[in-house]
N, CA, C and O atoms as a DFTB+ gen file, in Angstrom:
336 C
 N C O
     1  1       0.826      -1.180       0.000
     2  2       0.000       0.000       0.000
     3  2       0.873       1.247       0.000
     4  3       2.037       1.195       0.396
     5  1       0.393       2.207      -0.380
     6  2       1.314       3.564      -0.386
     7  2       1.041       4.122       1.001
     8  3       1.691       5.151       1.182
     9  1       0.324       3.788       1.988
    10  2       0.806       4.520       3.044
    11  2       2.064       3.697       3.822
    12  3       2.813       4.322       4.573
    13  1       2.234       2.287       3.590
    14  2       3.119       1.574       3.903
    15  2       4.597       2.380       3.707
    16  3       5.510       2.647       4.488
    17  1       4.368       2.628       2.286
    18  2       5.669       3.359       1.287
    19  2       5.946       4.495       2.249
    20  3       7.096       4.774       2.590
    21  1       4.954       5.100       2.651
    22  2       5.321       6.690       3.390
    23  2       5.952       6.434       4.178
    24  3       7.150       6.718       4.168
    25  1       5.136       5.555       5.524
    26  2       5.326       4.910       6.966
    27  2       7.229       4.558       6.316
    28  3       8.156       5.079       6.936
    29  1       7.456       3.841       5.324
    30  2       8.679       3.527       5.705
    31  2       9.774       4.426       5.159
    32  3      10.930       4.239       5.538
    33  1       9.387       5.718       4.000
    34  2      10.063       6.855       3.863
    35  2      10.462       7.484       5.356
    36  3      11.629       7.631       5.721
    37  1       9.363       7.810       6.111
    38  2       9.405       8.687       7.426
    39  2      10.406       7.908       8.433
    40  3      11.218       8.523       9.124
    41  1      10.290       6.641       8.453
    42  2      11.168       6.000       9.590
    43  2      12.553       5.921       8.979
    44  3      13.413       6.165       9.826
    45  1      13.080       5.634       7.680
    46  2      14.230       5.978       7.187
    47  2      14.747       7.207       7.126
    48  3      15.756       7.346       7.817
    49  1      14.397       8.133       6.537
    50  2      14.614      10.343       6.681
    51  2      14.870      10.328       8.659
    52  3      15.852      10.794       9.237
    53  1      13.791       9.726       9.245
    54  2      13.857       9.778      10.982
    55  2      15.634       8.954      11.506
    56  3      16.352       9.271      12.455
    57  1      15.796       8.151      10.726
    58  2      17.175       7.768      11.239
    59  2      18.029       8.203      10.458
    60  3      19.202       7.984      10.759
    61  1      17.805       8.774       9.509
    62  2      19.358       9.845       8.788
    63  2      19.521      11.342       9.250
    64  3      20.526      12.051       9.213
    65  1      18.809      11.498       9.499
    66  2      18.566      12.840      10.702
    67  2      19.112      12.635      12.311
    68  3      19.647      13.505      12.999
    69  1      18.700      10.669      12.857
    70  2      19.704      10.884      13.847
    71  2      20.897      10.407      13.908
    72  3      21.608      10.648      14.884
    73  1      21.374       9.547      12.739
    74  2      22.667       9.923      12.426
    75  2      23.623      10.748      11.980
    76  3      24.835      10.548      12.053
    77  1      22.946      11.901      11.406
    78  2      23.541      12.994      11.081
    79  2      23.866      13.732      12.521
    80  3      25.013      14.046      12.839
    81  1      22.700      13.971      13.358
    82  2      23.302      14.395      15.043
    83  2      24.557      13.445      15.502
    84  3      25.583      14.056      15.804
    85  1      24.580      12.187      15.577
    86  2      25.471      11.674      15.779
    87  2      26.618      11.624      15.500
    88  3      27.495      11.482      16.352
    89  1      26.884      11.751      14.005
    90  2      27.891      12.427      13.355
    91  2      28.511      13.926      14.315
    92  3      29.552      14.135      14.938
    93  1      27.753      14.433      14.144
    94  2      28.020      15.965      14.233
    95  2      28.411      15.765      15.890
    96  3      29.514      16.221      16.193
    97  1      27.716      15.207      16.860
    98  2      28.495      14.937      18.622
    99  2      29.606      14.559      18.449
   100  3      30.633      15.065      18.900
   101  1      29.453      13.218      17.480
   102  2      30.948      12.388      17.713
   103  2      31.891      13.235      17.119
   104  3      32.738      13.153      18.010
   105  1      32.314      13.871      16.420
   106  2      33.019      14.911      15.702
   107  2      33.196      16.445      16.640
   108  3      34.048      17.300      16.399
   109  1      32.366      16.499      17.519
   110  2      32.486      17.460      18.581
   111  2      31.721      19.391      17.987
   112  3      31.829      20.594      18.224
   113  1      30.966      18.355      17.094
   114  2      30.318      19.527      17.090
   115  2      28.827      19.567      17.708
   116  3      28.231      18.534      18.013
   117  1      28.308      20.794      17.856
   118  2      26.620      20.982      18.386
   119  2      25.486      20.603      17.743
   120  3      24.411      20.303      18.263
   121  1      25.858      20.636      16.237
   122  2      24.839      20.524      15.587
   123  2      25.070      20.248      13.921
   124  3      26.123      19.869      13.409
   125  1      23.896      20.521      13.279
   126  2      24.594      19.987      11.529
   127  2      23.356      20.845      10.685
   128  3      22.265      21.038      11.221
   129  1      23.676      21.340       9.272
   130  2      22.497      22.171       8.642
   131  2      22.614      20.708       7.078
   132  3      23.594      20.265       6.479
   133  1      21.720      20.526       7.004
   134  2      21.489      20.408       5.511
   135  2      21.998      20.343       4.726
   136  3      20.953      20.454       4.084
   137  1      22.739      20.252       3.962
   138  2      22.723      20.454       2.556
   139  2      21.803      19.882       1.359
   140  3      21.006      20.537       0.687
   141  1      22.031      18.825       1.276
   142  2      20.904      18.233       0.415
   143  2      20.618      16.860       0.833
   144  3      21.443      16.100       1.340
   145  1      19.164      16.544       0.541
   146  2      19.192      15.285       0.858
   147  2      17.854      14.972      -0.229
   148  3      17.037      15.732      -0.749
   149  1      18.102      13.115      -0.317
   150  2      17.601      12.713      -1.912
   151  2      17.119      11.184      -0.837
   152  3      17.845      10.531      -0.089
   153  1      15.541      10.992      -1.173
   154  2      14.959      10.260      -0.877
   155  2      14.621      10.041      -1.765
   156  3      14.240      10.977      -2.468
   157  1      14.533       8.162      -2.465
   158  2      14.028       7.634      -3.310
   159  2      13.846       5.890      -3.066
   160  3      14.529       5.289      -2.236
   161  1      12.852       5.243      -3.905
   162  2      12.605       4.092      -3.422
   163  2      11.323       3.451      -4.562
   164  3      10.945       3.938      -5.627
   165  1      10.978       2.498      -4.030
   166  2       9.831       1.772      -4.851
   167  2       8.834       1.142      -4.202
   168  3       9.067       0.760      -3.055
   169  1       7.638       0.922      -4.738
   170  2       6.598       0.128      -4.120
   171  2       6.298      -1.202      -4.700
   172  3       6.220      -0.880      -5.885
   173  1       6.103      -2.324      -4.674
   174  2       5.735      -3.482      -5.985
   175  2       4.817      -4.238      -4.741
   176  3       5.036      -4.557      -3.572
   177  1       3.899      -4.313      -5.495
   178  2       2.615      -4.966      -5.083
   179  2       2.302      -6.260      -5.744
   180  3       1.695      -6.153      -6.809
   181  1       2.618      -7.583      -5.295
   182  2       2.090      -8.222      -6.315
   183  2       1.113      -9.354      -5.753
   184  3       1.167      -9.788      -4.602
   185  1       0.253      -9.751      -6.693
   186  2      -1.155     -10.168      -6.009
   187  2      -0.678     -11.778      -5.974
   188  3       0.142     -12.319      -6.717
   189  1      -1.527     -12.430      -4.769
   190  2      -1.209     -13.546      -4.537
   191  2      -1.936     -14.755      -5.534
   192  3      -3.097     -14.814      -5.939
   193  1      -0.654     -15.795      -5.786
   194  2      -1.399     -16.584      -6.819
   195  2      -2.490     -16.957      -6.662
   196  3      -3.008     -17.367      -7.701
   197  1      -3.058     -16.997      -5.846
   198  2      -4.692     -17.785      -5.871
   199  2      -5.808     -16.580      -6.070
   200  3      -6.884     -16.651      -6.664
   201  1      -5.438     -15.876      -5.645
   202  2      -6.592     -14.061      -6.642
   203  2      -6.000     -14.766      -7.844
   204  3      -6.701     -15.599      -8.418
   205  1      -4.381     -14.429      -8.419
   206  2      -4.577     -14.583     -10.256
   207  2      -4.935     -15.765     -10.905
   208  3      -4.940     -15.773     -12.136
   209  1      -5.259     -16.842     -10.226
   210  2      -5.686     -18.036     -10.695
   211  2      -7.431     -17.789     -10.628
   212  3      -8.107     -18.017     -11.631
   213  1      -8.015     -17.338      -9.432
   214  2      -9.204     -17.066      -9.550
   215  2      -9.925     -15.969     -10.869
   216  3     -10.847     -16.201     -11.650
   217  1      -9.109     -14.806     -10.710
   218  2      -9.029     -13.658     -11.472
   219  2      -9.548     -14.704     -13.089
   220  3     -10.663     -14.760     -13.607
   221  1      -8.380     -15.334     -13.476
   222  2      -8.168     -16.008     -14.755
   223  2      -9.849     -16.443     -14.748
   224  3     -10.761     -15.930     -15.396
   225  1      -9.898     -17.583     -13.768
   226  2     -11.029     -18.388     -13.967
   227  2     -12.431     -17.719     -14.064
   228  3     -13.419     -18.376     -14.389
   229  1     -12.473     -16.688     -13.836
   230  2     -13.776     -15.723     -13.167
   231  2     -13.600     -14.263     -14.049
   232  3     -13.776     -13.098     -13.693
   233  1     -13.313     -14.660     -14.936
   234  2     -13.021     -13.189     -15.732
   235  2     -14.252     -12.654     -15.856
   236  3     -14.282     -11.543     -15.326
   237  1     -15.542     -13.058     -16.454
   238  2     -16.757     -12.182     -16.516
   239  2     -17.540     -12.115     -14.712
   240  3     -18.688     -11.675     -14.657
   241  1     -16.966     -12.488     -13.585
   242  2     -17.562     -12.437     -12.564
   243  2     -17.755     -11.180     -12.535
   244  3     -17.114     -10.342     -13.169
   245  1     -19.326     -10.845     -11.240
   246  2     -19.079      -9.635     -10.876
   247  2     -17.991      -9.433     -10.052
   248  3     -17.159      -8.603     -10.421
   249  1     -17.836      -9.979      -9.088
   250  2     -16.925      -9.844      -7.519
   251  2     -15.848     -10.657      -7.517
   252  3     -16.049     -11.869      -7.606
   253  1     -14.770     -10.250      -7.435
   254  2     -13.487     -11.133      -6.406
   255  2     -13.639     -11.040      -5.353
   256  3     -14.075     -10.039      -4.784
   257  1     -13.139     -12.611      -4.585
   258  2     -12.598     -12.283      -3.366
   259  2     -11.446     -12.128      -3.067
   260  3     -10.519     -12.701      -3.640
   261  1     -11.283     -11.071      -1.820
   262  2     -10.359     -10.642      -1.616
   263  2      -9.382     -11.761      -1.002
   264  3      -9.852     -12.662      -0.308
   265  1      -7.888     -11.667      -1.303
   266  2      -6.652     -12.438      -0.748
   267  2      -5.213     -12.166      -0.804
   268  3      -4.640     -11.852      -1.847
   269  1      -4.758     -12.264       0.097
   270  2      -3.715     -11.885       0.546
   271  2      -2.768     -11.433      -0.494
   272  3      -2.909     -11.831      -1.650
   273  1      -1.997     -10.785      -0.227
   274  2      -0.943     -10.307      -1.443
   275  2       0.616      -9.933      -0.893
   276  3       0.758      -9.830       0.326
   277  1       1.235      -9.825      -1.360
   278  2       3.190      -9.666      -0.876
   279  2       2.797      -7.714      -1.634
   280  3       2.255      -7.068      -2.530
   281  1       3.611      -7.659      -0.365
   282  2       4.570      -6.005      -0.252
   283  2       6.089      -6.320      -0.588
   284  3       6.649      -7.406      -0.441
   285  1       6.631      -5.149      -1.067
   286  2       7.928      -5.292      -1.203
   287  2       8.504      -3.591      -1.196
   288  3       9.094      -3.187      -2.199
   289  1       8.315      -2.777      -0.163
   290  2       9.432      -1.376      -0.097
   291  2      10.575      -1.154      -0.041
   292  3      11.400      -1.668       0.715
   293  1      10.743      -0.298      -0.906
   294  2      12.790       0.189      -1.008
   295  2      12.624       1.277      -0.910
   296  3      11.979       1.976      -1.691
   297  1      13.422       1.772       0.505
   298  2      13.130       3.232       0.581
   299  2      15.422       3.675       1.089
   300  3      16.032       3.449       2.134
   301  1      15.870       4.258      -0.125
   302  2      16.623       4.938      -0.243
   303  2      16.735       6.848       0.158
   304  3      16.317       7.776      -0.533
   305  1      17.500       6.907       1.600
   306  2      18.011       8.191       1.903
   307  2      19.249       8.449       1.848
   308  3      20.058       7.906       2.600
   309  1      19.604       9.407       0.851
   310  2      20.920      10.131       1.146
   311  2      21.467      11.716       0.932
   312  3      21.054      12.510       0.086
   313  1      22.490      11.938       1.918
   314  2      22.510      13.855       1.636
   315  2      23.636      13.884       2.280
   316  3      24.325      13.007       2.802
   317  1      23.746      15.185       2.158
   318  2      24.740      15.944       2.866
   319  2      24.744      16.981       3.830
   320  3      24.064      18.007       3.792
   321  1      25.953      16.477       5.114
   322  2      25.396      17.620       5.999
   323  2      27.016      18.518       6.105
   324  3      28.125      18.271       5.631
   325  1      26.365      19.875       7.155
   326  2      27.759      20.600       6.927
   327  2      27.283      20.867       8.688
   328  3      26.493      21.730       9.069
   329  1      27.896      20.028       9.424
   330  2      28.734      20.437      10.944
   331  2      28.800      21.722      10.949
   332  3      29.382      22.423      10.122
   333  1      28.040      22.157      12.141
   334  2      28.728      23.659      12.607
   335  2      28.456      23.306      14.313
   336  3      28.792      24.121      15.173
């Protein structure tokens, strides 16, 4: 699902932010600004064989039933910070 995708954008950006503090203590500084940072990733949804076997068999149905399906998120963060 795409709120899945978000949920796991936000918790990845949430730990490059506190490794960037970490950086910036262990190095003996107070703090760190920005420079750039590049979030990217993918969603793939794919439906479980027994929907596409049903799907096949039931093509003029009105209704599917619903069944389980595989997630798969890749959520890529990276940037740059400048210590001050």
């Amino acid at each position: 699902m795409r709120s899945t995708a978000v949920q796991a954008s936000r918790k990845v950006s949430a730990a490059f932010l506190d490794q960037a503090q970490s950086i910036a203590k262990a190095s003996g500084f107070e703090s760190y600004d920005l420079v750039d940072v590049r979030v990217g990733g993918d969603l793939h949804i794919a439906p479980s064989p027994v929907l596409m076997g049903r799907m096949a068999m039931a093509a003029d149905a009105q209704s599917l039933p619903v069944a389980a399906r595989m997630e798969s998120v890749s959520v890529q963060v990276s940037g740059r910070i400048r210590l001050r």
